[in-house]
C-alpha positions as CSV (number, residue, x, y, z in Angstrom):
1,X,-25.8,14.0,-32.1
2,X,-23.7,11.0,-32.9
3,X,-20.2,11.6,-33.5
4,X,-17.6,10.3,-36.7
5,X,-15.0,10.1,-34.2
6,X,-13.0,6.3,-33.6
7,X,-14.1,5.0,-30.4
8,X,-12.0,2.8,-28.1
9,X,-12.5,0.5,-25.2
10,X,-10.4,1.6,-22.1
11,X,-11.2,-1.5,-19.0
12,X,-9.1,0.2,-16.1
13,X,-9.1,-1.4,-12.2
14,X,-11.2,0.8,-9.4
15,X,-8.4,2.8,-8.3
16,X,-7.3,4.3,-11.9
17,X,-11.0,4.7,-12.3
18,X,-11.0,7.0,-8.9
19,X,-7.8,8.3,-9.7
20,X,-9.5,9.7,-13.0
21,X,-12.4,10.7,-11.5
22,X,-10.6,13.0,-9.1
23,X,-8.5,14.3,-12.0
24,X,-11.7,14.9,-13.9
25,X,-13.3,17.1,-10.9
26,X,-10.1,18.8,-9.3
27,X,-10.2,20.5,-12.6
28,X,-13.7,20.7,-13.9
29,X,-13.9,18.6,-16.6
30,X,-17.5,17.4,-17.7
31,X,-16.3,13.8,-18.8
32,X,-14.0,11.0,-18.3
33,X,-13.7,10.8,-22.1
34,X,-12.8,14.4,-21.8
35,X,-10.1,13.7,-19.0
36,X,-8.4,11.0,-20.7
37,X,-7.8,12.5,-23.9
38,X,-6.4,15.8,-22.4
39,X,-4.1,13.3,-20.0
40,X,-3.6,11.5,-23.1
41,X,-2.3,14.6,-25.3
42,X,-0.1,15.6,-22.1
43,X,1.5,12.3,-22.1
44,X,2.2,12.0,-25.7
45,X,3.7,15.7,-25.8
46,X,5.8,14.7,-22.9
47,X,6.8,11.4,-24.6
48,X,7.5,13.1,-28.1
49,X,9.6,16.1,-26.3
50,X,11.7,13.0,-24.7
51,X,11.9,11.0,-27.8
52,X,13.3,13.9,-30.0
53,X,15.5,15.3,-27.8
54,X,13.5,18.6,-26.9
């Protein structure tokens, strides 16, 4: 099933790449694209919180 979703191209070094990878498995996720949007979503709430004073 192809997906309508926007696409990006993430280039990361080795170590992010293992650091990423071992994110994704400590906590059972089935993909990287998986892992980085839910690290994604965690930074950006963080980030928001900060920015508006929360």
């Amino acid at each position: 099933m192809p997906t309508e979703k926007p696409k990006i191209i993430f280039v990361a070094d080795n170590e992010l790449i293992e650091r990423l990878d071992d994110f994704r498995f400590e906590n059972r996720i089935n993909t990287r694209s998986e892992a980085i949007r839910r690290l994604l979503n965690e930074a950006l709430k963080k980030y928001e919180r900060k920015a508006h004073g929360k």
